[in-house]
C-alpha positions as CSV (number, residue, x, y, z in Angstrom):
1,X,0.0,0.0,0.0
2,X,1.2,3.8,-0.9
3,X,1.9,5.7,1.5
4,X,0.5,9.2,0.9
5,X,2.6,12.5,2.1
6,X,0.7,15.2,3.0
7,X,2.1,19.0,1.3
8,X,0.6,22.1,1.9
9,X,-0.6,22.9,-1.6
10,X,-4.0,24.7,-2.9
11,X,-6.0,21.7,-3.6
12,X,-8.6,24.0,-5.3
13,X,-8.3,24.7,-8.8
14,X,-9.9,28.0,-10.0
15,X,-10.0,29.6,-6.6
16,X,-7.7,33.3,-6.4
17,X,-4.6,33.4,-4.9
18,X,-3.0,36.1,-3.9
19,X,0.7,37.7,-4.1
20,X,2.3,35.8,-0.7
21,X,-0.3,33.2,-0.6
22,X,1.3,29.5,-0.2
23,X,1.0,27.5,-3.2
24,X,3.0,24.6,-2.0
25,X,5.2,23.3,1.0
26,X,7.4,20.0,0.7
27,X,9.7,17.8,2.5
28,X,12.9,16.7,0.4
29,X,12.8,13.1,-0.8
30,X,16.3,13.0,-0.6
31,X,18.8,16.1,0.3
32,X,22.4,16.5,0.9
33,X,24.5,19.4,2.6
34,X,27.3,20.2,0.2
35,X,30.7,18.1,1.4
36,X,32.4,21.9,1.3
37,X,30.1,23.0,4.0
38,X,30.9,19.7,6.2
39,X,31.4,20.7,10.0
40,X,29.9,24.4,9.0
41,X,26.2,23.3,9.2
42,X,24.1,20.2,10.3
43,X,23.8,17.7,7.8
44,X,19.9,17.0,9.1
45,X,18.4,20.6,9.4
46,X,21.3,23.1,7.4
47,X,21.4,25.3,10.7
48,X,24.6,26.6,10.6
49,X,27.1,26.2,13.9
50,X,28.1,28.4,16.5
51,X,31.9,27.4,15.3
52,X,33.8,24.5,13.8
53,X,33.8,21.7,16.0
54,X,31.0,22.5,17.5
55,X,28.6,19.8,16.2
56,X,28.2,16.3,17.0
57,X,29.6,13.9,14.7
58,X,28.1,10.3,14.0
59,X,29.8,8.0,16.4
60,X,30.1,5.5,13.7
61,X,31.1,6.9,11.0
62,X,32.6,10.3,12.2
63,X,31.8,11.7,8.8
64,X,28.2,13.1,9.4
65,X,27.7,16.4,11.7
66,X,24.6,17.2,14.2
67,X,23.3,19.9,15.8
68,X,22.4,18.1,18.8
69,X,21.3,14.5,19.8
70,X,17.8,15.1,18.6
71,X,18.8,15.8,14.8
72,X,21.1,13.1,15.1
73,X,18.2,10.5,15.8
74,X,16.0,11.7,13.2
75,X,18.9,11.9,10.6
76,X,19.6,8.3,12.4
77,X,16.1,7.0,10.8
78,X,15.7,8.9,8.1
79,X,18.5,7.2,5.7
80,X,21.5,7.4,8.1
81,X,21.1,3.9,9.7
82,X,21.5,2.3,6.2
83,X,24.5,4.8,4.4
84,X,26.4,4.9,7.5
85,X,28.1,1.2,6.5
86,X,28.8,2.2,3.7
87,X,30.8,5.8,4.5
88,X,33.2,3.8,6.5
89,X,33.7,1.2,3.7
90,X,35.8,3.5,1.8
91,X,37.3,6.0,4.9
92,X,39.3,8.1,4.7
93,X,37.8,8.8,1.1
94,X,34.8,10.7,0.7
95,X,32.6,10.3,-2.7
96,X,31.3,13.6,-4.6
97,X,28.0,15.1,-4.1
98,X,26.4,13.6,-6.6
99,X,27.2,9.9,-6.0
100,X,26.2,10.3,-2.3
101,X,22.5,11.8,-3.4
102,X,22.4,9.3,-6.3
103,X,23.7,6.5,-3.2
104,X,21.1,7.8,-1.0
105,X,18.4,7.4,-3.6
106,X,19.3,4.1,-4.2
107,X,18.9,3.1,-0.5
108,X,15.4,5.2,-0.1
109,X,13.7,3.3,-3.2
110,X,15.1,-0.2,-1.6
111,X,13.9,0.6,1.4
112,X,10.3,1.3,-0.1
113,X,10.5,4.8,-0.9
114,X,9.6,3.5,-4.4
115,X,6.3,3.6,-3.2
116,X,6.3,7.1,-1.2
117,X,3.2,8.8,-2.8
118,X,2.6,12.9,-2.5
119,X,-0.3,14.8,-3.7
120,X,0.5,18.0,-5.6
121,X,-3.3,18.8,-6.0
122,X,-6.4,17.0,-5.6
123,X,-6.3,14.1,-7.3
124,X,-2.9,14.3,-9.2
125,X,-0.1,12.5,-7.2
126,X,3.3,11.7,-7.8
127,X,5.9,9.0,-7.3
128,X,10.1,8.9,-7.6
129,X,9.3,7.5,-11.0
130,X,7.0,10.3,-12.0
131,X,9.8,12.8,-12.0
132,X,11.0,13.1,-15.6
133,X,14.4,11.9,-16.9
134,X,15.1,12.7,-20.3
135,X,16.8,9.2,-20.6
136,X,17.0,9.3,-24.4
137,X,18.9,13.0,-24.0
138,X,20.6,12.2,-21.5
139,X,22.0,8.7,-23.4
140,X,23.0,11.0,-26.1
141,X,24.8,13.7,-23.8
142,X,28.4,12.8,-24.6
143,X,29.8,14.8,-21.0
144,X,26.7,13.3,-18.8
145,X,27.5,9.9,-19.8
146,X,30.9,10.4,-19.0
147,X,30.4,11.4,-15.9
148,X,27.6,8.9,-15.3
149,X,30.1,6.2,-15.9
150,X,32.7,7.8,-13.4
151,X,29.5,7.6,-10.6
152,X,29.1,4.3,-11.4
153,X,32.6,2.7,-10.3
154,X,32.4,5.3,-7.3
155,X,28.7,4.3,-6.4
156,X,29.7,0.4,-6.8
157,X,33.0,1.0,-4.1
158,X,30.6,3.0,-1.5
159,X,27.6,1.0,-2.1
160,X,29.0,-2.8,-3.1
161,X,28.7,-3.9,-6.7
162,X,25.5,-6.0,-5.2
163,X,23.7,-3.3,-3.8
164,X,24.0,-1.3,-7.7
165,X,20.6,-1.1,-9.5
166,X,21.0,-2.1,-13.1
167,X,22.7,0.4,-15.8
168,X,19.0,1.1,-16.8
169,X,17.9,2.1,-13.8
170,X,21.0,3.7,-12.6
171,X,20.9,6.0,-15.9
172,X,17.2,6.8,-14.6
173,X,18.2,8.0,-11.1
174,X,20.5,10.1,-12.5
175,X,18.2,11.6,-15.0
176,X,15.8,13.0,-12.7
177,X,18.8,14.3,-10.4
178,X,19.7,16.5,-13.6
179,X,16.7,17.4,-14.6
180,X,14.3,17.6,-10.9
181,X,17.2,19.0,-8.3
182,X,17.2,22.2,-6.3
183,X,19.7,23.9,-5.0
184,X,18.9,24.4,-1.0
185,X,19.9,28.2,-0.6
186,X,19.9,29.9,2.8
187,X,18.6,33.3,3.9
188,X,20.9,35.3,1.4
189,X,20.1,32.5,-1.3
190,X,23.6,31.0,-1.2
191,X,23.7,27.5,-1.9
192,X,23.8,25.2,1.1
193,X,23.1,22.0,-0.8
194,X,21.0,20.0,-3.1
195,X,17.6,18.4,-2.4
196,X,15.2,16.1,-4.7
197,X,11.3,16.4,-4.2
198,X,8.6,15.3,-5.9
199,X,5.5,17.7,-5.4
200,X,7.9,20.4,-5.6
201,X,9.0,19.4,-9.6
202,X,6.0,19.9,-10.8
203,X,6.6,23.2,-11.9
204,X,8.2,24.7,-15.5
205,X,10.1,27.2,-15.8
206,X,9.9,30.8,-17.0
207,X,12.3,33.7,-17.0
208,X,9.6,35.9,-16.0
209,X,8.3,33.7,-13.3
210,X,5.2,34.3,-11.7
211,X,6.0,32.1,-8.3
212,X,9.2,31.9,-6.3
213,X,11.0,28.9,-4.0
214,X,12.2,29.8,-0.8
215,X,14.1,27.5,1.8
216,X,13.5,26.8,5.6
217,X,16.9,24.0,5.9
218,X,15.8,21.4,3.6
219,X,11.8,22.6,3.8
220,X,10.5,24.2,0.3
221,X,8.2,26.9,0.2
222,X,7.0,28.1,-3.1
223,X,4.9,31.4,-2.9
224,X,2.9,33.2,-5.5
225,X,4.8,36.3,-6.9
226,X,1.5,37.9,-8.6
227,X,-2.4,36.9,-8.2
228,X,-4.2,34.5,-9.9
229,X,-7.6,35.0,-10.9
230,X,-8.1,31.3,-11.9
231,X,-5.6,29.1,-9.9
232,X,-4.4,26.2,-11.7
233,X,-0.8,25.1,-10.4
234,X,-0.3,24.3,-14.2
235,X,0.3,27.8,-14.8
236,X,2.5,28.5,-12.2
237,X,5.7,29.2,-12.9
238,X,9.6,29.6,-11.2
239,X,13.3,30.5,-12.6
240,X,15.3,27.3,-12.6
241,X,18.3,29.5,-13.4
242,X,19.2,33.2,-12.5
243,X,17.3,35.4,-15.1
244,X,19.7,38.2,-14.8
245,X,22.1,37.3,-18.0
246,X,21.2,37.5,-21.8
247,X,18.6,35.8,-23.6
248,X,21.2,33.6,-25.2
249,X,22.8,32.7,-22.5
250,X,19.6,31.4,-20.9
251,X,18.5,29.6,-23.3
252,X,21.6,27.8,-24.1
253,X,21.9,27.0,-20.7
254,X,18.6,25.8,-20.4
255,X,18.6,23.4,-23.3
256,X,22.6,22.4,-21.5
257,X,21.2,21.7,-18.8
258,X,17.3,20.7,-19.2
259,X,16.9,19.8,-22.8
260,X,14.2,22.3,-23.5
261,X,14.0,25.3,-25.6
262,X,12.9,27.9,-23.3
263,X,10.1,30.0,-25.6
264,X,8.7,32.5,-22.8
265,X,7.9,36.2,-23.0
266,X,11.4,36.9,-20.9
267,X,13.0,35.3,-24.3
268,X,10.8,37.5,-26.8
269,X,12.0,41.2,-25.3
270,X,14.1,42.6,-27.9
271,X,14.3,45.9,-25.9
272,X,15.7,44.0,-22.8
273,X,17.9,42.8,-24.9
274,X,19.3,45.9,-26.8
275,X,19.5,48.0,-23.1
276,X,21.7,44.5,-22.1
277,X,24.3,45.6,-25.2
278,X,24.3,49.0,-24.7
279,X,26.5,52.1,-24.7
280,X,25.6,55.7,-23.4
281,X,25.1,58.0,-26.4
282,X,28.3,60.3,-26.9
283,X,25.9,63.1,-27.5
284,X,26.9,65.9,-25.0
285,X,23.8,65.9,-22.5
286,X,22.2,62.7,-23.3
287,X,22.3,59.3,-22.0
288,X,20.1,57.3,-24.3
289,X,21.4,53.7,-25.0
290,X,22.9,52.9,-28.1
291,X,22.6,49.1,-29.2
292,X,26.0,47.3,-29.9
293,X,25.1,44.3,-32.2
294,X,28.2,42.2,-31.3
295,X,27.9,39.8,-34.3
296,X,28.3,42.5,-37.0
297,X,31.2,43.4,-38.6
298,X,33.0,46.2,-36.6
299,X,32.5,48.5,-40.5
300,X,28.8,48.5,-39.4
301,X,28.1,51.8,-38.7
302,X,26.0,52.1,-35.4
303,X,22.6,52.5,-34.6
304,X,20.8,55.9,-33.6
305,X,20.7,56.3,-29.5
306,X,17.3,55.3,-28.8
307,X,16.8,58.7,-26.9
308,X,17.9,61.9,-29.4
309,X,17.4,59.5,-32.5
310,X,21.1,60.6,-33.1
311,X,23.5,58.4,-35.4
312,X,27.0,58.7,-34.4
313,X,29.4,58.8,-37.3
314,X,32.3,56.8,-34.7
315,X,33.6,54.0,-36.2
316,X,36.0,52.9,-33.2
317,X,33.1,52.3,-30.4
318,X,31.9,49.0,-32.1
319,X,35.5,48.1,-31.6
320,X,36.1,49.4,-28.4
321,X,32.7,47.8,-26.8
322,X,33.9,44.5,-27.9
323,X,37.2,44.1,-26.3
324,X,35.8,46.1,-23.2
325,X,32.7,43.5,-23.2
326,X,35.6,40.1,-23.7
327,X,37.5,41.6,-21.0
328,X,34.6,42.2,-18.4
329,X,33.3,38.5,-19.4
330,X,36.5,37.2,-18.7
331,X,36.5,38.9,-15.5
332,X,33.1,37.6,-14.3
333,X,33.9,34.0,-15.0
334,X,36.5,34.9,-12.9
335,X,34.2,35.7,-9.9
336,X,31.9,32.9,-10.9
337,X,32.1,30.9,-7.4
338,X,33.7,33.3,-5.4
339,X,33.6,37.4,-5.3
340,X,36.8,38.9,-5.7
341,X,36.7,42.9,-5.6
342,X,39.5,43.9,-7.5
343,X,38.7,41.6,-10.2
344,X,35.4,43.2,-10.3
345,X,36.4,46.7,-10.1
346,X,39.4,46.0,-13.1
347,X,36.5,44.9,-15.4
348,X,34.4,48.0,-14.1
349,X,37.5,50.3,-14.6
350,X,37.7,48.6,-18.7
351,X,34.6,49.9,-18.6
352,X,35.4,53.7,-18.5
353,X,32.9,56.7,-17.2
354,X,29.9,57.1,-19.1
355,X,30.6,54.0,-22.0
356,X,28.9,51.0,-20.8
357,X,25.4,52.3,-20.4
358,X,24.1,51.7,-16.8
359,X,21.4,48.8,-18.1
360,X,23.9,47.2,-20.2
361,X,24.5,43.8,-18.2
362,X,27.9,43.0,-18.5
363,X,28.0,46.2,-16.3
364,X,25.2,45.1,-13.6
365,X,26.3,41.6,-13.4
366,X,30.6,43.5,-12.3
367,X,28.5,46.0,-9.7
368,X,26.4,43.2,-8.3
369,X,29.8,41.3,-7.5
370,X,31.5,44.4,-6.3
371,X,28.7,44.6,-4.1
372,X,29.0,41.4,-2.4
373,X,32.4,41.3,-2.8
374,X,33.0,44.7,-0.9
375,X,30.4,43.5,1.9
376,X,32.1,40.4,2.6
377,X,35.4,42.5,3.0
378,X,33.3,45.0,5.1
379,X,34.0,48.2,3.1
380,X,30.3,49.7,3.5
381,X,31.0,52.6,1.9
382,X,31.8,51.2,-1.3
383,X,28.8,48.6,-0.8
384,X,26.8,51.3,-0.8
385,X,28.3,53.1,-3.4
386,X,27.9,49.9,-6.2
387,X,24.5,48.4,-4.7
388,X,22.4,51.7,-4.7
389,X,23.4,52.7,-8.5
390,X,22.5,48.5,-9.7
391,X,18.9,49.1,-8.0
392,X,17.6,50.7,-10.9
393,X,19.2,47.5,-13.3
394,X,18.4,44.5,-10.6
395,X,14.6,45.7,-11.0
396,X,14.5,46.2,-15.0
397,X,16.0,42.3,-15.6
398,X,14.7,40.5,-12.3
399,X,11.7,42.2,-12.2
400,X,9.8,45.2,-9.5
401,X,9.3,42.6,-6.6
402,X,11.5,39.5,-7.3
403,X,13.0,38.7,-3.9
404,X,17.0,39.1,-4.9
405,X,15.8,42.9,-5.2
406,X,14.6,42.2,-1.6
407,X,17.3,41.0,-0.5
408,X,19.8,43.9,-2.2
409,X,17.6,46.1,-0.1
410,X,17.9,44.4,2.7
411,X,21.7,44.8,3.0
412,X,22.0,48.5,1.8
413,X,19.5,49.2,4.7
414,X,21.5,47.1,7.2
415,X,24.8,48.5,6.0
416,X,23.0,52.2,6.6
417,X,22.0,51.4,9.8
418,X,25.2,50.3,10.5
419,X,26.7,53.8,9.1
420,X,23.9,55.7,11.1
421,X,21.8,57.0,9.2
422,X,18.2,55.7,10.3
423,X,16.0,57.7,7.3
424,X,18.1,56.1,4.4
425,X,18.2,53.0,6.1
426,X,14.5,52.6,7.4
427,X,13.8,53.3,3.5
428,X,15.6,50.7,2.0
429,X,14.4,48.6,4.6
430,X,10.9,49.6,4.2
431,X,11.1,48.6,0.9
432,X,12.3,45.5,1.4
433,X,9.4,44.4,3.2
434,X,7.4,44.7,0.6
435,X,9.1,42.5,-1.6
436,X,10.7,40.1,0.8
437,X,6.9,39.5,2.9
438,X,5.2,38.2,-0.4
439,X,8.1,35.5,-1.3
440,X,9.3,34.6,1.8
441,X,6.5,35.4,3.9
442,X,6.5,37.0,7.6
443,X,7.2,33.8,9.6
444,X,10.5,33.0,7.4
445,X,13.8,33.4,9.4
446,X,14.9,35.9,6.9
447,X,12.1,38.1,8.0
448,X,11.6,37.5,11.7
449,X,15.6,36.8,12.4
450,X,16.8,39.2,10.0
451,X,14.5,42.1,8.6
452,X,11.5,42.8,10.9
453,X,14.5,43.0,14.3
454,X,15.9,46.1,11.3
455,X,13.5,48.2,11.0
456,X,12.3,48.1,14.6
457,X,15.8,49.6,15.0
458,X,15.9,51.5,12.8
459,X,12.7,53.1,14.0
460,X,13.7,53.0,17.2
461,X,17.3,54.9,16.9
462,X,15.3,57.3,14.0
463,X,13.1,58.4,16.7
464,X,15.9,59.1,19.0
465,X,17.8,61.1,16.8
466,X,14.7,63.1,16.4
467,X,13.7,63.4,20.2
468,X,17.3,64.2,20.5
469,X,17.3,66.9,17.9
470,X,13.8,68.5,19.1
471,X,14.7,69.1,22.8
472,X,18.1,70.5,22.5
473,X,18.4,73.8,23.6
474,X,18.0,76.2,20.6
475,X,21.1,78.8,20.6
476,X,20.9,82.6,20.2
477,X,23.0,84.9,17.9
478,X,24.7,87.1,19.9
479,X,26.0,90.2,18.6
């Protein structure tokens, strides 16, 4: 008999929902802490430790971390009891992330999770085997199979060669870990690890998404971004990549990664597009964008700035804009998995004053890691300085009240705050709110441990300043 897993999901199709309201809550069927963040965070619930060494380890295995003897049990019953074998088999080695999900998919479905049932909405339920696997693009997916293979000896060392599904089923599993996994994020959306759930893959994708996935540990919350009129969980829509690079680049990725041509209205803006390759018009006194076409021949003369309808005559900008854009690009794959603010600021500086226009998104994408890169070394001032000129960019290609605009605001209100000044800050974090209550709701950590404790400071030291100011004694002019 199927055991059925109760989510918190509308189970009424064609009632409203609202921007905020809850379309879905879900358990992981299988999750994994990344093996960097090992001894950082609890491998059960992703709360991060007070220091390293702090956490229990397994006293088996002494590879697994806890934070306390109570997530140690449930981890203990969840999968642990049956993996924990096979981590010491191969000590002192430790096997990628991947194998160990794949490995601890192997030893749910034998244990009966092949029968583990959730309902996404009334009616419609879904198994492991539901989950799609492109197994005929994946077979043809020369640098997949290569790496499947590679799993495979690993998986047969950690699990036994007895224990290995057949190379059917094994190319299965890891066809829906492709195509199905999330990225577990924590409050500043940094990735913590990976998870695979069932209700929670029932959704497409769109680059203009109209719902959003947030993360409690391993707990997914998916909220509605907009209102429906109609509610049908068909139509509901998330990102499954960051929609803040170039149509090509999405869509490339997205048939990489996914095997699907991504045909959305995000991928039909040839404005958005144009502002992401643009330069500031060199008339004096305007800043209109001027579209740089970077496969034409660099003889093509330009286009007239969008703006003062002007053509420039310059036949070196075309040029220019295309070293200046292969040098930033080289510069951002640079900071790809770690911020690193000079590199930022040298691809910033190839830039020049008043070239790159300030929507083009080569430009964007260097501020945005200059940001983080400058808070992470804790020079505010120059945070503040990059993250309040991207606002106006982060809300053109991620949209008005997608929560990474939240959460920009967030940290140019705490690092005003932090700076003293209570109007700017309460502002920022004011606006925040708004965004960052309708993804992530008010009961989220990242509102009640983070934002809400904010702006009652921020109130609080705003109010007196202002007592302060009102009953100091007013001074006379003397002559």
């Amino acid at each position: 008999m199927s055991a059925i897993v109760s989510v918190n999901v509308d189970k009424n199709k064609g009632r409203s929902l609202s921007a905020g309201d809850v379309i879905l809550t879900a358990e992981p069927f299988v999750y994994l802490l990344s093996g960097s963040l090992k001894g950082l965070y609890c491998d059960y619930c992703f709360k991060k430790s007070e220091g390293y060494g702090r956490l229990q380890r397994c006293s088996r295995c002494k590879s697994e971390r806890y934070c306390n003897r109570v997530c140690q049990v449930k981890a203990w019953q969840l999968i642990h009891k049956h993996e924990c074998s096979c981590i010491k088999r191969i000590l002192p080695k430790t096997p990628p992330d991947t194998a160990r999900l794949m490995a601890k998919i192997i030893i749910k479905l034998k244990n009966g999770g092949d029968q583990l049932v959730e309902e996404v909405t009334q009616g419609k339920t879904r198994k492991f085997k539901d989950l799609m696997n492109h197994y005929s693009d994946i077979k043809k997916d020369r640098a997949r199979q290569e790496q499947l293979e590679a799993l495979t000896v690993v998986l047969g060392n950690y699990l036994g060669p007895d224990t290995l599904p057949n190379t059917a089923d094994l190319q299965g599993i890891f066809g829906r870990i492709c195509v199905n996994s999330f990225s577990i994020t924590d409050l500043d959306h940094n990735g913590l690890g990976t998870g695979v759930y069932l209700a929670g893959s029932v959704f497409d994708h769109s680059c203009r998404p109209n719902a959003f996935v947030t993360f409690n540990g391993p707990t997914l919350t998916c909220r509605a971004l907009q209102s429906f009129t109609d509610f049908d969980i068909s139509k509901v829509r998330i990102s499954y990549l960051d929609v803040m690079t170039s149509t090509e680049e999405r869509v490339k990725e997205l048939q990489r990664r996914y095997y699907f041509t991504c045909d959305c209205p995000g991928c039909h803006d040839p404005q958005r597009d144009k502002l992401a390759s643009s330069v500031v018009c060199g008339l004096e006194g305007c800043d209109g964008p001027v579209y740089i076409d970077e496969q034409l021949p660099l003889s093509e003369p330009l286009p007239a700035c969008t703006k003062c309808s002007r053509q420039s005559p310059d036949t070196h900008t075309r040029a220019k804009y295309l070293s200046a854009a292969g040098y930033c690009r080289e510069q951002l794959e640079e900071c790809k998995d770690q911020y690193f603010l000079d590199i930022a600021q040298h691809g910033l500086d190839r830039q020049g004053n008043n070239f790159f226009h300030p929507m083009n998104l080569l430009r964007v994408r260097l501020l945005d890691a200059a940001t983080e890169a400058a808070i992470s070394l804790g020079n505010w001032n120059l945070a503040l300085q990059y993250g309040i000129q991207n606002i106006p960019a982060l809300r053109l290609y991620y949209g008005e009240r997608h929560p990474n605009v939240g959460i920009t605001l967030l940290k140019l209100g705490k690092i005003k705050l932090y700076l003293q000044d209570q109007q700017d800050a309460l502002q920022y974090l004011t606006e925040a709110e708004g965004i960052l209550n309708t993804s992530h709701g008010n009961t989220h950590p990242l509102y009640t441990t983070q934002l809400a404790p904010l702006i009652t400071q921020a109130r609080q030291e705003l109010t007196a300043t202002q007592n302060k100011h009102y009953n100091s004694p007013h001074l006379s002019l003397v002559r």
